[in-house]
C-alpha positions in Angstrom: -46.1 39.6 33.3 -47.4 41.3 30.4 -45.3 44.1 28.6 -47.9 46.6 29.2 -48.3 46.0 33.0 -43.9 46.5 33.3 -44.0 49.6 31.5 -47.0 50.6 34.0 -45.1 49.9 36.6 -41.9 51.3 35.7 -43.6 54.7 34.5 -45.6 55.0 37.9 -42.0 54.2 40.0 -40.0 57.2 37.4 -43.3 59.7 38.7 -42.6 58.7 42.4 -39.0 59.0 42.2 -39.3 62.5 40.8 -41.6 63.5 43.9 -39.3 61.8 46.4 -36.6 63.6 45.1 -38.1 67.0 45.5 -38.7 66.0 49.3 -35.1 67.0 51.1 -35.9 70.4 49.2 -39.6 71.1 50.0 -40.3 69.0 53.3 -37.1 69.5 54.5 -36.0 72.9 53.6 -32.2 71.5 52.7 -30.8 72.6 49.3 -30.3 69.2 47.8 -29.2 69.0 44.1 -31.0 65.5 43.6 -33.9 67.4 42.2 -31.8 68.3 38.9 -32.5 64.7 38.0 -35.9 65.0 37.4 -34.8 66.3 33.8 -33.6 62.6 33.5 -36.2 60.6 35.1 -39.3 62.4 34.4 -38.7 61.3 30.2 -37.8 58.1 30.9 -41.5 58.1 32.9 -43.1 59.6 29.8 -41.7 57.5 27.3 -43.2 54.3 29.0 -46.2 56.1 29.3 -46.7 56.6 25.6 -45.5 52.5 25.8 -48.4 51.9 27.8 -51.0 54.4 26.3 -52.0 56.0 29.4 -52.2 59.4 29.0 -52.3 60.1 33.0 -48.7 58.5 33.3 -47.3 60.9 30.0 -49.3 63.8 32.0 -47.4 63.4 35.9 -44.1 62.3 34.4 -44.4 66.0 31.9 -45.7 67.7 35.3 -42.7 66.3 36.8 -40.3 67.1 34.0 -41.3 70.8 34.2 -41.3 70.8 38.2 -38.4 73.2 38.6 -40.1 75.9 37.0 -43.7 75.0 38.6 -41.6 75.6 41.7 -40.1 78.1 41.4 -43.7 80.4 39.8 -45.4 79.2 42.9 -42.6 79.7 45.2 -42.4 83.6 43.4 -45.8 83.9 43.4 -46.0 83.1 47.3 -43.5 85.4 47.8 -45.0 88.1 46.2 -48.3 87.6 48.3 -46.9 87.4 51.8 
């Protein structure tokens, strides 16, 4: 298997593993800690991104990276509204 295709793979699993950890929180309303490491997956993700060139993989994993504070502006913002 090519280099290229591994690090594909490996920065598409980091992305999924930072969204399945924000499930027990979001989906599930239960105040699971797990999402803290998003901080350490979500650059791991990005690095083999820039490995591969693909700027969509450097884009979700840099979402992802930043997802507690996405979160928590939305979840404010929400508030605010309702």
């Amino acid at each position: 298997m090519p280099r290229e295709k591994k690090f594909k793979i490996i920065s598409w699993s980091c992305f999924l593993a930072c969204v399945l950890l924000w499930v027990p929180n979001l989906v599930f309303q239960i105040g699971a800690g797990f999402w803290m490491l998003t901080y350490v997956i979500g650059p791991i993700g990005i690095t083999f991104g820039i490995l591969n060139k693909s700027a969509l993989l450097i884009v979700l994993n840099a979402i992802m990276s930043i997802s507690f504070f996405l979160v928590m502006f939305i979840g404010s913002l929400v508030e605010a509204y309702l």
